[in-house]
TORPA-4810 file (N, C-alpha, C, O; in nm, 3 decimals):
<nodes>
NODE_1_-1.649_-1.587_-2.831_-1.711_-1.536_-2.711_-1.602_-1.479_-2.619_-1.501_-1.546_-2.600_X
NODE_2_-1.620_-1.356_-2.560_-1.528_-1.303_-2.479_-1.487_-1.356_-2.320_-1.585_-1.400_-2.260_X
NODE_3_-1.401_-1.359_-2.268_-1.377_-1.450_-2.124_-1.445_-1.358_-2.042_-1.454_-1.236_-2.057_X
NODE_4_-1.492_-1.430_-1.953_-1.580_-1.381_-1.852_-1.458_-1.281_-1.779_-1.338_-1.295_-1.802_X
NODE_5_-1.528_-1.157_-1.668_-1.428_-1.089_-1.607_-1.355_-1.126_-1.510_-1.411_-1.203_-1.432_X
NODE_6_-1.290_-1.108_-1.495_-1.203_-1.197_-1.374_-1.176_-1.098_-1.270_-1.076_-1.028_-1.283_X
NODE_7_-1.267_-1.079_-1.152_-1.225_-0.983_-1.059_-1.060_-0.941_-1.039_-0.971_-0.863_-1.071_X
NODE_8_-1.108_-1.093_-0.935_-0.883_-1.093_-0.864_-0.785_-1.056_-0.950_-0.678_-1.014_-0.906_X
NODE_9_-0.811_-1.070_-1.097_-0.698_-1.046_-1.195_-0.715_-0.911_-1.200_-0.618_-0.838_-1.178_X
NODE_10_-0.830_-0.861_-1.228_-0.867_-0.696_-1.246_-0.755_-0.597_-1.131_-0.671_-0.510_-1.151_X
NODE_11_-0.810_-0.670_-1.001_-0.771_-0.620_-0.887_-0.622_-0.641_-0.894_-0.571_-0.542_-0.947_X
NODE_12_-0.546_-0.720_-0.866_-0.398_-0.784_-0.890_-0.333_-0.683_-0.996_-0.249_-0.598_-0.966_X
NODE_13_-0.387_-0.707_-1.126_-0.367_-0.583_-1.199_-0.329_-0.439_-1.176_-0.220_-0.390_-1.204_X
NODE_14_-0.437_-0.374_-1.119_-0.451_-0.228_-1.032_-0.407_-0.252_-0.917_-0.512_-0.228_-0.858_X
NODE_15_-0.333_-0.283_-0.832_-0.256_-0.303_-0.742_-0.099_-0.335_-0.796_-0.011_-0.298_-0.719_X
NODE_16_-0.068_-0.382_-0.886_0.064_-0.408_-0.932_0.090_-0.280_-1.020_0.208_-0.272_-1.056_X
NODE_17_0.016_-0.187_-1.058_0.030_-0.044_-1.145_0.019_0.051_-1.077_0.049_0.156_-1.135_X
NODE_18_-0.015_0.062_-0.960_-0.034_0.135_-0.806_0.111_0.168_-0.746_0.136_0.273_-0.685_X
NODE_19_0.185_0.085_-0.766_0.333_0.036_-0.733_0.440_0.044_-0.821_0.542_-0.023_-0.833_X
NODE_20_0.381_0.175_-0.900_0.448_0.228_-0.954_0.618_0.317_-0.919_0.651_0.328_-0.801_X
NODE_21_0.682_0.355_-0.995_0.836_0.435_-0.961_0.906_0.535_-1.094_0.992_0.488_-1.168_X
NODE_22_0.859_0.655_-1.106_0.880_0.723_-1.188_1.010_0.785_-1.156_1.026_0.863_-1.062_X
NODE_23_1.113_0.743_-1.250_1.277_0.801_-1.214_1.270_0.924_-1.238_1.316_0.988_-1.144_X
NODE_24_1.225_0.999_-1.340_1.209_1.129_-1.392_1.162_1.184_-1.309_1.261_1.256_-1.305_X
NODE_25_1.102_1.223_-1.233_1.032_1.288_-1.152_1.046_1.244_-0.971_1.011_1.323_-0.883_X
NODE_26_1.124_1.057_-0.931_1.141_1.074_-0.817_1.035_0.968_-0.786_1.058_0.870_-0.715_X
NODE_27_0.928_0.993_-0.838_0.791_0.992_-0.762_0.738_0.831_-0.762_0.766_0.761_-0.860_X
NODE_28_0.666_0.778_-0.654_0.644_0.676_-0.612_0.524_0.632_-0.610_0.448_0.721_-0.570_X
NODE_29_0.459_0.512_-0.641_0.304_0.498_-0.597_0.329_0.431_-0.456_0.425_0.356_-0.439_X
NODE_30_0.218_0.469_-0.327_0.254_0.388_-0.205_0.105_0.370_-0.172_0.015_0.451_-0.151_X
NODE_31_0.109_0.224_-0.176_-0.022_0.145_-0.105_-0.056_0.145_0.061_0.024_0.130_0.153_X
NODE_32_-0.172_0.164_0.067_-0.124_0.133_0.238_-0.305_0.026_0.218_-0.407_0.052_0.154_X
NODE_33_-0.272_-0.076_0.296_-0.399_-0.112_0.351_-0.427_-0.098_0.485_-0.354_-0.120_0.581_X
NODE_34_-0.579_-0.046_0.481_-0.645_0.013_0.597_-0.757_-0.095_0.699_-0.858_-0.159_0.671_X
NODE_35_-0.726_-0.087_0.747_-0.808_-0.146_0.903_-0.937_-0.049_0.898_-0.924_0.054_0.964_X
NODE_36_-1.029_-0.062_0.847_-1.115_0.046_0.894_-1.195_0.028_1.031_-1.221_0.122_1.105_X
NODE_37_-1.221_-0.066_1.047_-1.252_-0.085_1.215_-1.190_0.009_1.309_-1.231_0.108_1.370_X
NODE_38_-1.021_-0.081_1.299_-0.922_0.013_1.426_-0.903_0.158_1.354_-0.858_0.243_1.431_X
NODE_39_-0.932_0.205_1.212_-0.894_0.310_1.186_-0.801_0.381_1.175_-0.794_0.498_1.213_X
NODE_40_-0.646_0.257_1.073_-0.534_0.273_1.018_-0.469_0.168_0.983_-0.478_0.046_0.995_X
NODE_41_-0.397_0.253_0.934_-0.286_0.185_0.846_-0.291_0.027_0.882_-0.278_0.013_1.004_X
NODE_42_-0.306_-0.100_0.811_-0.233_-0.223_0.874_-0.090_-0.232_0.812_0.007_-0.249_0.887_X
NODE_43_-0.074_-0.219_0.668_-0.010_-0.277_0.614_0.054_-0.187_0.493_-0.019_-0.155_0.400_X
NODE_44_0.174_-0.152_0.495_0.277_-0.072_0.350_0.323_-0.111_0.210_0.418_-0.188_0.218_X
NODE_45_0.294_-0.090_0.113_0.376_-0.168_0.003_0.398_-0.010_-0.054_0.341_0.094_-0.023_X
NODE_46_0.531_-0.042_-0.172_0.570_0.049_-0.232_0.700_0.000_-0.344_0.733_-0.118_-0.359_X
NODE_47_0.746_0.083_-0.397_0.896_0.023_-0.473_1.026_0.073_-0.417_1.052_0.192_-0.399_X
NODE_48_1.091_-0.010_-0.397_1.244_0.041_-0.317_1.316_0.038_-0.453_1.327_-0.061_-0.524_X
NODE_49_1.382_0.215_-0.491_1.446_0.234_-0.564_1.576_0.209_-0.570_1.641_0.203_-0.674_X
NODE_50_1.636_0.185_-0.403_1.750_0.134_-0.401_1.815_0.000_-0.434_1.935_-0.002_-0.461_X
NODE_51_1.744_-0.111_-0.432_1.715_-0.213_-0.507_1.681_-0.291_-0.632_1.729_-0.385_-0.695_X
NODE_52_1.567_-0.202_-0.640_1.455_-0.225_-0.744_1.361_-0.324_-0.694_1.304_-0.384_-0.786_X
NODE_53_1.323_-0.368_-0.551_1.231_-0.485_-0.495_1.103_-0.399_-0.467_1.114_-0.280_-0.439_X
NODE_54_0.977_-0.466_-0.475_0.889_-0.419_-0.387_0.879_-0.477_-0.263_0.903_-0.596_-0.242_X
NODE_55_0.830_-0.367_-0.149_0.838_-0.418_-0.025_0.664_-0.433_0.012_0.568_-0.397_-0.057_X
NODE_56_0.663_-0.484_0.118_0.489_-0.467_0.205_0.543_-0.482_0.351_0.586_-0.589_0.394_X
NODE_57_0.539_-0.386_0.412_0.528_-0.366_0.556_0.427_-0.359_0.640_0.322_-0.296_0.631_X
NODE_58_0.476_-0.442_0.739_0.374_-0.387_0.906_0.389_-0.314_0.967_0.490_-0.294_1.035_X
NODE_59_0.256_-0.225_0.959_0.280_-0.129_1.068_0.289_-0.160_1.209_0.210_-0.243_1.255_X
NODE_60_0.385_-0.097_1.293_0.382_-0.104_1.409_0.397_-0.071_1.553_0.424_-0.111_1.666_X
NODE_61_0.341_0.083_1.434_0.342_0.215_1.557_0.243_0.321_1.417_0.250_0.326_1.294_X
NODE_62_0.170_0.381_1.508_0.102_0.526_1.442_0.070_0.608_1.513_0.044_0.599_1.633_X
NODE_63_0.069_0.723_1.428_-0.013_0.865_1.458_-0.038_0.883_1.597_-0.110_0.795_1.644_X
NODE_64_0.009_0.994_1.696_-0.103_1.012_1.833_-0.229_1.068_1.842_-0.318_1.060_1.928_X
NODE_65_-0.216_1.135_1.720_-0.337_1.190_1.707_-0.485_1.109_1.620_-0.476_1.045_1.515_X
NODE_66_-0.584_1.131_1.679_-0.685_1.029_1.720_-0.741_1.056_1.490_-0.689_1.129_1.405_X
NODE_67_-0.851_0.964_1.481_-0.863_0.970_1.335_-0.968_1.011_1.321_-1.021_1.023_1.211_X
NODE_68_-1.021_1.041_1.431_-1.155_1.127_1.433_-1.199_1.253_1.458_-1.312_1.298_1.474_X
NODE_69_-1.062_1.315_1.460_-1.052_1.470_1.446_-1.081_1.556_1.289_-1.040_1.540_1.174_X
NODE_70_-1.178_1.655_1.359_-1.221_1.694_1.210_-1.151_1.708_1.112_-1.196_1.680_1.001_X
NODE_71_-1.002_1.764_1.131_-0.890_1.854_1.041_-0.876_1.727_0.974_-0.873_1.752_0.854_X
NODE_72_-0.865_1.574_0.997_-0.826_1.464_0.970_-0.869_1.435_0.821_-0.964_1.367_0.783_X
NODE_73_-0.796_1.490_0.763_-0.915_1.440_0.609_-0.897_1.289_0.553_-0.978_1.240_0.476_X
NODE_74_-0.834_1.252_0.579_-0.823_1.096_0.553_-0.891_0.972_0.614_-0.907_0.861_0.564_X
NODE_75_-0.933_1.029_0.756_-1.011_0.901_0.854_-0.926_0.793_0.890_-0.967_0.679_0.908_X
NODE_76_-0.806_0.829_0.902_-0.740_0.731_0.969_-0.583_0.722_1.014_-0.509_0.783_0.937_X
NODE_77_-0.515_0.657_1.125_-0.419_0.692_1.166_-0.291_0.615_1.046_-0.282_0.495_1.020_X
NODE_78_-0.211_0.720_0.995_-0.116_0.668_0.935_-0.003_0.587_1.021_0.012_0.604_1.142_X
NODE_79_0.063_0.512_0.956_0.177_0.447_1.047_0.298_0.531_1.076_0.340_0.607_0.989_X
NODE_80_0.366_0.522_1.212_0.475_0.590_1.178_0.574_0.486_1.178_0.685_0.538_1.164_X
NODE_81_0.579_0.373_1.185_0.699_0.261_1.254_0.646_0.152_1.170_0.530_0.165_1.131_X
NODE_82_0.719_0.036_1.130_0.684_-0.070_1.058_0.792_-0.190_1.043_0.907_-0.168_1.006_X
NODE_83_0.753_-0.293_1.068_0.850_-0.433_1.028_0.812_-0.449_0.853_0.712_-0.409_0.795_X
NODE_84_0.917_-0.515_0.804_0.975_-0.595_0.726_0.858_-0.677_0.708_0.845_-0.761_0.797_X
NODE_85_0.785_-0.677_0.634_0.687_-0.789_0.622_0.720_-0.949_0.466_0.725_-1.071_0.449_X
NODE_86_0.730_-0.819_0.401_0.832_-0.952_0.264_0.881_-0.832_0.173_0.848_-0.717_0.200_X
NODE_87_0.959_-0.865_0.066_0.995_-0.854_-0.037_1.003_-0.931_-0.146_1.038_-1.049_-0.138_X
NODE_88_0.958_-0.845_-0.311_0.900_-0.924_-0.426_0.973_-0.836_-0.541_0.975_-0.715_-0.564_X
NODE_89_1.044_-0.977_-0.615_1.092_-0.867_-0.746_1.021_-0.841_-0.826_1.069_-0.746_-0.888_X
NODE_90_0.918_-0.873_-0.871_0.817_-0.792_-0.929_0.685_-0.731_-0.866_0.650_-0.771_-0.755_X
NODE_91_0.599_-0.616_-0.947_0.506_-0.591_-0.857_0.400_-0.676_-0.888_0.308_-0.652_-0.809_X
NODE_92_0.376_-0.750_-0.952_0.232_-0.886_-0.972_0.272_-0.964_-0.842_0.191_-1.051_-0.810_X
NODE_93_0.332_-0.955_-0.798_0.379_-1.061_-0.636_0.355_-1.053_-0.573_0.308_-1.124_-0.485_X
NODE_94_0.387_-0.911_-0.593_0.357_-0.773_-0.438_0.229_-0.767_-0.422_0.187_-0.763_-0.306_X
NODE_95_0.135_-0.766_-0.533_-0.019_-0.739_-0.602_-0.049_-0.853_-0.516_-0.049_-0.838_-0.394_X
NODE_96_-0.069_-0.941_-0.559_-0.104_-1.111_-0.488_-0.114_-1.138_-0.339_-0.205_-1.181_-0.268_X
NODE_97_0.032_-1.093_-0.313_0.004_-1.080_-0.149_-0.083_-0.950_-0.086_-0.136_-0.950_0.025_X
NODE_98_-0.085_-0.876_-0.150_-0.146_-0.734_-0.139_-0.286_-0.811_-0.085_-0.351_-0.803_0.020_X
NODE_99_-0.296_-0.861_-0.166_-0.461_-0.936_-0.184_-0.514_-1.024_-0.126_-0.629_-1.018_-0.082_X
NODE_100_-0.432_-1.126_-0.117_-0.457_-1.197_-0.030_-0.481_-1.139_0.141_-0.583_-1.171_0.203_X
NODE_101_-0.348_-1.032_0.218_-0.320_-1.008_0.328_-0.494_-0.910_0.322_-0.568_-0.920_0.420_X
NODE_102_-0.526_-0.847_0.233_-0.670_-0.746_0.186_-0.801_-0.803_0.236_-0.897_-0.742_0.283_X
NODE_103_-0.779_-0.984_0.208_-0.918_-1.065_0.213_-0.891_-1.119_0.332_-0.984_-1.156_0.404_X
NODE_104_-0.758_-1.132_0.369_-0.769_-1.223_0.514_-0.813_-1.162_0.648_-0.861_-1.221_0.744_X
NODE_105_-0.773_-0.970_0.626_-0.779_-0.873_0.728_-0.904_-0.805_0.735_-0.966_-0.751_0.827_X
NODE_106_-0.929_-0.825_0.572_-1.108_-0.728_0.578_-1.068_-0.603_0.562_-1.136_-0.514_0.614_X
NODE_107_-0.931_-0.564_0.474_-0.890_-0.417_0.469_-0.909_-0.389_0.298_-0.915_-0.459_0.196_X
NODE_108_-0.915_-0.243_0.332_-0.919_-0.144_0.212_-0.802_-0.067_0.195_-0.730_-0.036_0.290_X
NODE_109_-0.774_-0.024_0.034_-0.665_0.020_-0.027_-0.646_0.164_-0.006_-0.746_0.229_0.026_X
NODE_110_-0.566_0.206_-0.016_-0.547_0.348_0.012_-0.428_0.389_-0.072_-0.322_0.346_-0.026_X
NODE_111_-0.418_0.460_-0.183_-0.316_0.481_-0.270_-0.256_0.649_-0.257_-0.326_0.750_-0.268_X
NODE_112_-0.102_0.643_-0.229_-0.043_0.776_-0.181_0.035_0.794_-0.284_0.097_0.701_-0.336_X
NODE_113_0.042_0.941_-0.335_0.185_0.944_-0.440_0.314_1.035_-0.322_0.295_1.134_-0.252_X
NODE_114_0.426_0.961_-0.336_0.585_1.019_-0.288_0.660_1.070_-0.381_0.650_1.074_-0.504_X
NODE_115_0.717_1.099_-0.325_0.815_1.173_-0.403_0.983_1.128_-0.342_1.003_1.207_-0.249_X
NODE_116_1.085_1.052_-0.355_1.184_1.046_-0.308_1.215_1.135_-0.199_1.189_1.088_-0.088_X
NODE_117_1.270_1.271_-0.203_1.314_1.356_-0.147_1.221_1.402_-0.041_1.261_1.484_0.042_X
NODE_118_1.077_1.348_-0.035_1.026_1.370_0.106_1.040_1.204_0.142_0.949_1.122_0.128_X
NODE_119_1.125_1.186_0.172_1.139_1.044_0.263_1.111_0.907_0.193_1.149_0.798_0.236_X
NODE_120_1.027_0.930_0.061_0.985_0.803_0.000_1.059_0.657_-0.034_0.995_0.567_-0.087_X
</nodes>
């Protein structure tokens, strides 16, 4: 008989592959979890290539411009400023807390691709 599905693992899963770091190309997966209430950014994760750690940051400054402007195609204010929230040497860690900080805040995922050379 096959094991029943296991959400959190599903999720944990796709959040730790999200957090991705492609050397060939530069390019980055970057998580952000969203506040949809206040309507941005709470929270950053991504892979620090200079290291090799994943990080998850607080935001703690965004956007002046409001998230309810039509041009806005995203619906919400990105961060511009952020603390240090933790660091994880693998991304299943990063995933976990991802998830947990997800269920405690009532936030949704938001997945960005970077590229090094624009700031990533």
């Amino acid at each position: 008989m096959p094991a029943s599905f296991d959400a959190d693992q599903f999720t944990q899963v796709l959040l730790a592959e999200a957090l991705f770091y492609d050397e060939e190309y530069g390019a980055l997966g970057h998580l952000g979890l969203i506040d949809e209430e206040a309507r941005r950014e709470r929270y950053l994760a991504s892979f620090m290539p200079e290291d090799g750690s994943f990080i998850i940051e607080e935001a703690t400054a965004w956007e002046d411009r409001a998230p309810d402007d039509e041009d806005e195609g995203i619906g919400y204010a990105l961060a511009t400023d952020s603390d240090e929230y933790a660091h994880y040497p693998v991304p299943e860690q990063a995933a976990e807390a991802l998830l947990s900080l997800a269920r405690e805040h009532t936030l949704q995922p938001s997945l960005t691709l970077l590229f090094e050379d624009e700031g990533g």
